[in-house]
N, C-alpha and C positions, 0 to 999 in steps of 0.2 A: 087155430089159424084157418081161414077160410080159403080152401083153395080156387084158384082164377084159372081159367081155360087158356092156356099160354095160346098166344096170337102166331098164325102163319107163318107169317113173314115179319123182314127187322121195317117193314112199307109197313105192315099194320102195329108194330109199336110205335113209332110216330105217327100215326094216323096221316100218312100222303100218300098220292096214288104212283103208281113204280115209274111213273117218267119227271116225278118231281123235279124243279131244278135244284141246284145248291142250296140258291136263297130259300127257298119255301122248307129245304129239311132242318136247316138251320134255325129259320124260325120255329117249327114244330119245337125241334128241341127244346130252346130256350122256354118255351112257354112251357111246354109238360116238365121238363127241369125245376119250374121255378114252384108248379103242385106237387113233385112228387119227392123235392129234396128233403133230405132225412132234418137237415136243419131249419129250413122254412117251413118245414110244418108246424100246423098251429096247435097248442097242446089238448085243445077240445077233440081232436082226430085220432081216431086208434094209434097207437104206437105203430111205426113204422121202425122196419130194420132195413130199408134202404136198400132191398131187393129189384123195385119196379125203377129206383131211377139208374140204377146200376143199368137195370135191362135198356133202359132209355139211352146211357151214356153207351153201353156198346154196341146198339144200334146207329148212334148217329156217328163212332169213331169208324164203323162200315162205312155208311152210307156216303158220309162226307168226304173219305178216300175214292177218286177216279176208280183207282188200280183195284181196290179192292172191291167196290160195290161194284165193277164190272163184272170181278171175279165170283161174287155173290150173285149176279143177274145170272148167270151163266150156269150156275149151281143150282138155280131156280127152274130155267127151263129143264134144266137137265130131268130135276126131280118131276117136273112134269110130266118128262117122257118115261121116265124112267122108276118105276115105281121100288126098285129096290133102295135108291136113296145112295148111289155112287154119286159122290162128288168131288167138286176140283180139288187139285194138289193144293195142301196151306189152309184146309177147312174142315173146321170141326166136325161133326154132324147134326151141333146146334146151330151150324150156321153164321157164326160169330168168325171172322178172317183173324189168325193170328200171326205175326211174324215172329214170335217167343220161342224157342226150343229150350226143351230141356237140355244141351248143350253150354247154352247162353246164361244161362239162370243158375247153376250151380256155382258158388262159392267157393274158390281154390286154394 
């Protein structure tokens, strides 16, 4: 497997610039969705294990959230000031906003 230079920001795996509005990430979306889904692919094309459109869907379930991609914009600057990489409460250090806990998730 060839490795890809993972991209910045969840702005450059949609490819739009960070004041995009809704419509324009939504659009990205769909269309890199529609090259990158594990099941649209055409079988003349490497095998894909469905990694990039994965990266694709959790970038736009960010972006597409108000609350969340504010709280991503906000993580952003921060990493710009701040070169250790502290960022908001509720964030990974990939970047990726979850409201999941391990709390929530275990099976009782």
């Amino acid at each position: 497997m060839i490795a890809t230079p993972t991209p910045a920001s969840l702005y450059e795996v949609l490819r739009v610039r960070t004041n995009a509005s809704q419509t324009e990430i939504k659009s990205a979306y769909r269309s890199l969705a529609k090259l990158h889904h594990p099941d649209a692919s055409s079988s003349s094309e490497a095998e894909s294990d469905g990694r990039e459109f994965i990266e694709i869907h959790n970038a736009y379930a960010t972006l597409s959230d108000p609350a969340a991609r504010a709280m991503y914009d906000l993580s952003l600057s921060g990493r710009v000031q701040c070169d250790r990489g502290i960022s908001a409460v509720g964030f990974r250090p990939n970047g990726f906003y979850s409201t999941r806990r391990w709390e929530t998730d275990q099976c009782w």
